[in-house]
Structure formats: structure tokens, C-alpha cells
C-alpha positions in Angstrom: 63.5 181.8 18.7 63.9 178.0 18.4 60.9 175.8 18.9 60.9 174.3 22.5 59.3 171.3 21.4 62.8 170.4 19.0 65.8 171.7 21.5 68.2 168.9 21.3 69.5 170.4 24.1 66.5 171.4 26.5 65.0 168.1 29.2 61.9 167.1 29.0 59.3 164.6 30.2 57.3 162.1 28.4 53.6 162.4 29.3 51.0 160.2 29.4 47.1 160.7 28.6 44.3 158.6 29.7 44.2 157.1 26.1 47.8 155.9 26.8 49.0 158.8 24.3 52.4 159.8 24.5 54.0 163.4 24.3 57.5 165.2 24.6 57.0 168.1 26.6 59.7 170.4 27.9 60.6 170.7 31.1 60.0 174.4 31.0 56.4 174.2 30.1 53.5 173.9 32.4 52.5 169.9 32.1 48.8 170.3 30.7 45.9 169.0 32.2 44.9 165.6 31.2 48.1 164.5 31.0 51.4 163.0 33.8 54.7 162.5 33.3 56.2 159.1 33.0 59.6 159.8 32.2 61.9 162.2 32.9 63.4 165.0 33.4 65.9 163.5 30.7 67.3 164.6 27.2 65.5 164.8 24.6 66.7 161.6 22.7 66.1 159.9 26.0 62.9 160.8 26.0 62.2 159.7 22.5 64.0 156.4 23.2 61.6 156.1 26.2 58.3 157.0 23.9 59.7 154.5 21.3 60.2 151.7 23.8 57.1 151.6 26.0 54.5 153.5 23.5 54.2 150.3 20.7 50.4 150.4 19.8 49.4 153.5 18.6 46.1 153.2 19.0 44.2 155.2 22.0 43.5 152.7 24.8 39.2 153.5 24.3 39.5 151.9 20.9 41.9 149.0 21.8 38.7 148.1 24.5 36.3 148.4 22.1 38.3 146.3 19.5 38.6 143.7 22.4 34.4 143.7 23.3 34.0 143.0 19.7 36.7 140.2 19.5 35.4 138.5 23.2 31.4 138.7 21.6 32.3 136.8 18.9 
């Protein structure tokens, strides 16, 4: 059984957390909760061209506010 989460050839989504977190999820799997789509359905390359384009900062959006507080205090 191939892993559904590395099908070249499946679609899938990109999703989206409340931390601004990115996933690939197949479009053959229940979307968790805590999490939309934002893309797709699409190819899987498409989808990773999506993530690559739109996710840039890594880091989860509660930090990049508290990062911000601390800058704006100073």
C-alpha cells in the first residue's frame, strides 16, 4: 500500500490551521478539525507550489504576535 500522503498522482488540498500552518492533505481523507482548505483540489506538485508560494514564514502566527508585542514595547 502506497502512503496517501506521497501519491504523485492522487489531488489534494492545502490546509490551513489557525497558526497559519500549512498541510497536504488528500483529497480522500476526511479534512481534520482545526484545520480549511485553501487550495485545491489540485495535484500534488500544485499543491506544494501553492504551500511554497503563500506559506514563507514558518513560524506559527501566536509567536509572530508575540515577537511583534515585544518589538512595539520597546
Amino acid at each position: 500500500m502506497t502512503n496517501p500522503f506521497e501519491n504523485e498522482d492522487a489531488n489534494y488540498f492545502v490546509l490551513i490551521n489557525d497558526e497559519g500552518q500549512h498541510s497536504l492533505w488528500p483529497t480522500t481523507i476526511n479534512i481534520p478539525a482545526g484545520w480549511k482548505s485553501i487550495h485545491g483540489p489540485d495535484m500534488r506538485q500544485a499543491c506544494v507550489k501553492y504551500t511554497e508560494d503563500h506559506w514563507t514564514d514558518m513560524r506559527p502566527n501566536s509567536l509572530i504576535k508575540m515577537m511583534n508585542e515585544e518589538t512595539a514595547a520597546k
